[in-house]
Steps between C-alpha positions, in 0.01 A plus 500: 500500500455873463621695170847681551485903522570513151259296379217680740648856371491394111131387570420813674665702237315277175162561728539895504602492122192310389275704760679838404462449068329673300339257270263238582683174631293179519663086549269246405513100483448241218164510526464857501440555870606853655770461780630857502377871447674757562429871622491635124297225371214587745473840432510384143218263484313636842537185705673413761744256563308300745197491175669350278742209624407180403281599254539487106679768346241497228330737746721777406394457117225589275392313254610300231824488746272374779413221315831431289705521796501166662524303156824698394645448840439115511607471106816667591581256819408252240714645191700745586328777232535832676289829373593653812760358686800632478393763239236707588252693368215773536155332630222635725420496884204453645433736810298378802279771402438323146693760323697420224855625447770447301900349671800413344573141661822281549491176621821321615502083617666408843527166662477500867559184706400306172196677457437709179387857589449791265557866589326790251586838529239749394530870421177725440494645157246757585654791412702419275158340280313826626802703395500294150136546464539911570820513229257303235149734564768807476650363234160387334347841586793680309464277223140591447610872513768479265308266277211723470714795475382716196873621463756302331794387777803349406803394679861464348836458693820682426572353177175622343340134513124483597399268808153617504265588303118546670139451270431895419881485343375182327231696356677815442754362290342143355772239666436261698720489833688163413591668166696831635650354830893480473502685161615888532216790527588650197307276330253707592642795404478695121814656369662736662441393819620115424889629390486704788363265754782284649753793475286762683462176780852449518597850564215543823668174628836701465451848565173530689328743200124396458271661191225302589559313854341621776346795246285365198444605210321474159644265243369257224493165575488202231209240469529161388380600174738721441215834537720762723267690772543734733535471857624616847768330688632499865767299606535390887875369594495219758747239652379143540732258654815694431387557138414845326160491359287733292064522459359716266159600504358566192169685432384511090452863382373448160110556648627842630747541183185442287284731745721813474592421111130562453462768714762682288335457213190641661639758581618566130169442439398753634717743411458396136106553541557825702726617191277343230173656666689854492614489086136340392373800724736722329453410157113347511333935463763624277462181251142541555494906347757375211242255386193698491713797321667279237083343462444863477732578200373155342162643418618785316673263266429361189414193611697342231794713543895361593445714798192344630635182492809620725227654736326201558855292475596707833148461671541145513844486648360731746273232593740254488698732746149537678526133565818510649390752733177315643717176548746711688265613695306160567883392560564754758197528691511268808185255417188633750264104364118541586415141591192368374380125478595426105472191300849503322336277148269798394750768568801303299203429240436879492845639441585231272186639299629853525837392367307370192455838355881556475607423111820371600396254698205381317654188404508379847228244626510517910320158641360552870438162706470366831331716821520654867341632736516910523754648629497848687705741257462844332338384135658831355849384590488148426378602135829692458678195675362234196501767240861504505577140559235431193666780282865403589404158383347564202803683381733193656342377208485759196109527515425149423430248667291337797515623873356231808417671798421239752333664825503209789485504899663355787356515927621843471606610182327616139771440224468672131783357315563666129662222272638650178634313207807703443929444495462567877759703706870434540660460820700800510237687381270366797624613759472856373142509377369668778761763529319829411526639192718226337305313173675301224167652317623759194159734643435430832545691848639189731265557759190256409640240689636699796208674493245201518777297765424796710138513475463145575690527838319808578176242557717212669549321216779376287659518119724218431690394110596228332575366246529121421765356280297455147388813476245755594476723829233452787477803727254403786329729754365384826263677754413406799085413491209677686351393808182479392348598845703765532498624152090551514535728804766669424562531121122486345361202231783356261565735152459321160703737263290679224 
């Protein structure tokens, strides 16, 4: 009996559907045998059809499904458990060629003529996994450059609430990530800039007029420890999924703040020097003939005349004038050091000596300890460094009293640390100490310590204070040591102070 004209056109039609689809179509029986194979599934796999029927679909698998496969099919005749059937899920292909790739694959139950068959449906996930795996190296590549971005970047939506905050903002501003998300950026923010935050947002969302989007700007920004710092901002405005979103770029100023704040005072410096140089100039020839002529009218005195006295009254406030001139000029000539190898024990040990001689300060006992190798420094200069530490702590403590200068050294440094016994210095007063020509002293010219800060740093070293909390004040001066290669070609045998 032949099939009606119907039935021979709906076969012909479900023929050219299942040779015409896209996706992979295989049928196989209970015991896993391969009665169909479509077009698609032989350009997918790389067989064709006349390859693979009767043979085990386990062909078409790498392992572990290889192996699984005919247990799960024969438990699920047996129990009806289903990982597949009827669900589907995403598993791999095996390619004639041994290739590997991944398919999405269905797999519905039929019963023909009483027999159980099984048809699967596979479509190739190539691109889409190659597509994934592009998106995730982008993605992972940006990561890397945003989190090793020296610049702070932050991202906040139109409300003002932060959805991201990368590592250098971590770092710029001490939060952690998980501790600023959903809060609003002014946290981050010192007054005024917090009142004015959310307003200034609200009216660019209304009106359109940016300060700081798409311009930037410098403005202070707020650490977690409440310390305000300086920094420039740019704001980019972009739209994510319908949504208005902002990043700000922030780059910290304060080592450029710092950099041009002493640059100023260089510059004052200078100017200072330049005018201090000129009135020591001025004054230094004309102070010089009033001395000799009021020394002149002394010896025609009776010695112990009213009159003498008075002469010899104003010859010693010309040389305590004197001495304001020659530390105005050590002040305002730009230090010209000329290095030699030094050992820094026997030069402390020799101006601590010369200091001896003073009456005032005859009370004080200065203890030297510890040693370093020599350093390459001007001898002449150094003595004038540590004869005004050793002097400004002997009066820190009213000529008595005991003075530790410990001299130690590091890979690269010589440290002479001065260790007085006095009240020490309070904080407000600190900060000004090396200010020229300010002194809490009632004598005193204020330039000792600027004067020995900037003779220090004229041979690469540094002059640090401090002063701990029970007392006393340790001022400690580092230099950078000599090669001692270098030093005997260039700079001659080391110098032991006489």
């Amino acid at each position: 009996m032949h099939p009606s004209d119907p039935q021979r056109r709906a076969a012909q039609t479900l023929a050219a559907i299942i040779d015409s689809a896209v996706d992979g179509i295989v049928v196989i029986d209970a015991r896993g045998l391969i009665e169909s194979f479509n077009p698609a599934a032989e350009r997918l796999f790389g067989y064709q059809e006349s390859e693979v029927i009767g043979r085990n679909v386990t062909m078409l698998m790498p392992s572990p499904y290889r192996e699984e496969h005919d247990g799960y099919l024969a438990r699920y005749l047996s129990t009806g458990e289903a990982r597949i059937i009827g669900i589907g899920r995403e598993v791999q292909g095996r390619r004639r060629d041994g290739t590997v790739f991944p398919v999405h694959l269905s797999v519905g139950e039929m019963s023909i003529e009483g027999e159980r068959k099984f048809t699967g449906i596979l479509h190739d996930l190539s691109a889409r996994v190659a597509l994934e795996a592009r998106l995730r190296a982008s993605e992972a590549r940006w990561r890397a450059v945003i989190d090793s971005a020296v610049d702070g970047i932050i991202v906040i939506d139109a409300r003002g609430r932060i959805e991201a905050f990368i590592p250098a903002a971590e770092r710029l501003f001490g939060y952690q990530e998980s501790e600023v998300v959903g809060r609003n950026v002014t946290l981050l923010m010192p007054s005024p800039y917090r009142e004015e935050h959310d307003a200034y947002l609200a009216r660019y969302l209304d009106t359109g007029s940016a300060k700081v989007i798409g311009i930037g700007r410098e403005v202070a920004a707020l650490r977690r420890d409440g310390t305000a710092f300086p920094v420039h901002l740019a704001v980019g405005e972009m739209v994510l999924g319908g949504e208005r979103k902002f990043t700000g770029i922030l780059h910290d100023l304060t080592a450029r703040v710092h950099m041009e704040e002493r640059l100023r005072e260089q510059a004052a410096l200078v100017r200072l020097g330049e005018m201090a140089a000129v009135i020591a100039h001025e004054v230094k020839n004309p102070l010089a003939g009033i001395r000799g002529a009021v020394q002149v009218i002394a010896t025609r005195l009776a010695p112990e005349s009213r009159d003498a006295a008075v002469a010899g009254e104003i010859v010693a406030r010309i040389d305590t004038l004197n001495g304001l001139i020659q530390d105005l000029l050590l002040f305002a000539r730009p230090p010209q050091p000329k290095p030699a190898p030094i050992a820094l024990r026997p030069l402390v040990a020799t101006t601590a000596e010369l200091l001896s001689t003073d009456p005032a300060l005859a009370g004080v006992d200065v203890e030297i300890e510890g040693s370093a190798p020599p350093v390459v420094a001007d001898p002449e200069l150094l003595k004038i460094v540590f004869q005004n530490l050793l002097v400004n702590s002997a009066h820190a403590m009213r000529g008595r009293g005991r003075i530790r200068v410990v001299v130690a050294s590091s890979d690269s440094t010589c440290s002479v640390a001065v260790i007085d016994q006095g009240p020490g210095i309070p904080p407000e007063i600190r900060e000004k100490i090396f200010t020229p020509f300010f002194t809490t002293k009632s004598h005193g010219t204020g330039l000792g310590l600027p004067t020995a800060k900037r003779l220090v740093e004229a041979h690469q070293g540094a002059l640090t204070i401090e002063c701990p909390p029970g007392g006393g004040t340790t001022v400690t001066v580092q230099l950078p040591l000599a090669d001692a290669a270098a030093s005997a070609l260039e700079v001659g045998p080391v110098l032991e102070p006489v």
